[in-house]
N, C-alpha and C positions, 0 to 999 in steps of 0.2 A: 515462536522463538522464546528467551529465556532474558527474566529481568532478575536479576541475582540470583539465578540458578532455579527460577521458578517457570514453566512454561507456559505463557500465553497465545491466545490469539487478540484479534484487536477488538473484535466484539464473537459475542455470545450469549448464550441464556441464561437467564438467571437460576436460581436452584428451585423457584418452584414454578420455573415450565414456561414461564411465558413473558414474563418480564426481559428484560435487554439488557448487556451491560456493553459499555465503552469505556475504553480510555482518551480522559482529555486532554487532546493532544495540546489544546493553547496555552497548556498550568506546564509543558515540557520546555528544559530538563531538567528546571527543578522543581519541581513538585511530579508524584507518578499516582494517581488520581484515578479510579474508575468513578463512573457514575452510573447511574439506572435509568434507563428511558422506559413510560409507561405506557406515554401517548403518539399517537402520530404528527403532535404538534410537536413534541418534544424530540423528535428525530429529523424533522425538518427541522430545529431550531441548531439539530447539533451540526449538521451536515450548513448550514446558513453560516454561521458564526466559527466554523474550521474546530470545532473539537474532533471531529472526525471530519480525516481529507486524505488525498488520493484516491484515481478513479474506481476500483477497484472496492476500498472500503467504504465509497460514500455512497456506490450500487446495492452493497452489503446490507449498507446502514435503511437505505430506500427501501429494501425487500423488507425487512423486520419492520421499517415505518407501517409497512400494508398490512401485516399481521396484527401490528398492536390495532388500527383503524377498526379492523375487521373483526377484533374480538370485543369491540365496545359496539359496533355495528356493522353486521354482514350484508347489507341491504347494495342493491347495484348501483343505490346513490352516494354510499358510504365509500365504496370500492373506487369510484371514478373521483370524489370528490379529495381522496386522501391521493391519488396519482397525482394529479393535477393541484396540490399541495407540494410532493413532493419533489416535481418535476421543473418546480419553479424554483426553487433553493439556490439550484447549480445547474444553472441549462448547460454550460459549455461542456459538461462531461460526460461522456458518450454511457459508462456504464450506468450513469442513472437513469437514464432514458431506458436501456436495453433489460436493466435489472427490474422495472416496472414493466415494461412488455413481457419479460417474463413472468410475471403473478400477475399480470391480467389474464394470459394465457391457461394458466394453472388454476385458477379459480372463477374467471370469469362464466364459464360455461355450465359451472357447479350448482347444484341448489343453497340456500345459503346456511341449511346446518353444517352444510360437507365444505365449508370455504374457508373457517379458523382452522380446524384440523391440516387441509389444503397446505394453505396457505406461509406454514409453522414448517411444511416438509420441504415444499419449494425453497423458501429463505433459505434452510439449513443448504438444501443441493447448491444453489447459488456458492456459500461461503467454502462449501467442501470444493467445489470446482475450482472457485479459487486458489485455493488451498495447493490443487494440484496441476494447476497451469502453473502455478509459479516455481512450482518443484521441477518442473519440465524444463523449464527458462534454466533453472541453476544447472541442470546437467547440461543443458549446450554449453553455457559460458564454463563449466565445469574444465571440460576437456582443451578447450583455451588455456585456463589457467593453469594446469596439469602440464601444459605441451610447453611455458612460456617458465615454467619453474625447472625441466627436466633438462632446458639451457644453463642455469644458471647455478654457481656454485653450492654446493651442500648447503643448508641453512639460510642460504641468502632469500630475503623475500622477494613474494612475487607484489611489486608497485601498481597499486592501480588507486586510480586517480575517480573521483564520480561527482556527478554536479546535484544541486537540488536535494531532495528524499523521494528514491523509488523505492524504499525499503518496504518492511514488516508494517511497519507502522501506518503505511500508506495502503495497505492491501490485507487479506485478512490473516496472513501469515508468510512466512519465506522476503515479501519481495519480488519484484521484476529484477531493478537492476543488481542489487543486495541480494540476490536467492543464489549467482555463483560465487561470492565470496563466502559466505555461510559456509555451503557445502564445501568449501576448497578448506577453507578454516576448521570445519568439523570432521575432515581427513584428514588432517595433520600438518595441509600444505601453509609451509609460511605464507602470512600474506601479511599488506599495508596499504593503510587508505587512506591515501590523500584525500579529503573533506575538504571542497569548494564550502564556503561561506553561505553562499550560495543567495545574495539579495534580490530583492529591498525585503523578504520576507525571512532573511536567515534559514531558513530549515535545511540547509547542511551542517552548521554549528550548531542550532537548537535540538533538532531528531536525527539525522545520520548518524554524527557524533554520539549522541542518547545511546541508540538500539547497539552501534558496534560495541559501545562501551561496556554494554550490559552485559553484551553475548562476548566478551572476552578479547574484540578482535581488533590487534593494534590497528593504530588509525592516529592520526594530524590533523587539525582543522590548519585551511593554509587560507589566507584571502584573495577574492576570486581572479584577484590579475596575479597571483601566482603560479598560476597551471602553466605559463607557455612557459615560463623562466624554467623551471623543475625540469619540462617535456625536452627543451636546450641543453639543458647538462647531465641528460640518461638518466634523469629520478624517478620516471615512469614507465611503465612496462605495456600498458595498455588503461585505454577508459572507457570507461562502462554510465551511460546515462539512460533516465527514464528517457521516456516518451508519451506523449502529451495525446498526439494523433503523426500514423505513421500514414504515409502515401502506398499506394498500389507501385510504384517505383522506388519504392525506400528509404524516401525521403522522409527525415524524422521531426517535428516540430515541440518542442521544447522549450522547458523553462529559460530566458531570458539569460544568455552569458553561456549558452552551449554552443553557440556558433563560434564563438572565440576557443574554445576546446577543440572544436572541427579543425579549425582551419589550425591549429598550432599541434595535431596529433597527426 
């Protein structure tokens, strides 16, 4: 996505080949800050201290930790002892777990000249899937928000209301729940976003707020006991939230204050 009409992602490589870059998210919204990760303590330290957060980019950020490990030392004690480094930062996030079974996988079975090289491909597949799972997501809710605009009069926006930051910022590009407003926004379709606050940690008014603002696309930060008042008097069209861990039934588990969104939508 785009920070004053410049395109990023939330991480990637540096220009000569192997180095890391992030944006820190905990200097957001004001200050917009990359930095350079070299080592794999330095990536566990980012992912530990929420410069990089959300499940998605702090999987991202764990596969690049294994590469940088790996290119100071390829040995199978270096390999398991930098997982199990990273693995401990954020136990509760499923991609990090699954983003390190991944480049164990990829490398583990390799000799260890063939496992930086390895290992530098895997990361990238990792962030590219990303990349386009999340582009996936925006055309389902796509067609929602196409269906829910083609009710309503010429111009008028389409209301959509979101809790927390499942954006760009939390993933290595698009968004989960931010990937069908983009797209709706980047066709021409009106839209407006209401921005839960989103506490005790802010990151609806600190990074929601941020990424829409960048990429053009109106938006309200409201506080978070105003989504049912709004839902009461037809200021919302529909809501769109991350998800944390979803059940085999649907059931979605969430940032703290989305079940007051459930129950008033």
């Amino acid at each position: 996505m785009k920070i004053d009409g410049v395109a990023y992602r939330t991480i990637w490589l540096a220009d000569d080949g192997w180095g890391v870059e992030i944006i820190d998210q905990t200097l957001l919204p004001h200050v917009f800050k990359t930095i350079r990760l070299e080592t794999v303590e330095e990536a566990a330290r980012a992912i530990k201290i929420m410069q990089v957060r959300g499940a998605p980019l702090i999987g991202a950020t764990a596969a690049y930790g294994v590469c940088l490990a790996l290119r100071q030392n390829a040995s199978e004690h270096s390999l398991a002892a930098a997982v199990d480094l990273l693995a401990s930062q954020r136990p509760t996030a499923i991609n990090l777990r699954w983003a390190l079974e991944q480049m164990v996988l990829a490398v583990g079975p390799l000799p260890a000249e063939e496992r930086v090289a390895a290992a530098y491909h895997k990361a990238a597949e990792i962030c590219d899937e990303d990349v386009e799972t999340c582009r996936r997501i925006g055309q389902h809710g796509l067609g929602i928000i196409r269906e829910i605009a083609s009710r309503k009069p010429a111009g008028e926006p389409v209301n959509i209301l979101t809790h927390c930051n499942a954006g760009w910022i939390a993933c290595v590009d698009w968004g989960t729940a931010t990937s069908p407003i983009y797209q709706a926004h980047d066709l021409g379709i009106p839209v407006h976003v209401w921005v839960d606050e989103t506490r005790p940690r802010n990151q609806g008014a600190s990074l929601t707020a941020f990424e829409l603002g960048k990429h053009g696309v109106p938006h309200t930060v409201i506080v978070d006991n105003a989504g049912g008042h709004l839902m009461q008097h037809g200021q919302v069209d529909m809501c769109i939230v991350g998800t944390d861990r979803t059940t085999a039934q649907g059931d979605v588990c969430n940032k703290i204050g989305t079940y007051l969104k459930a129950l008033a939508a």
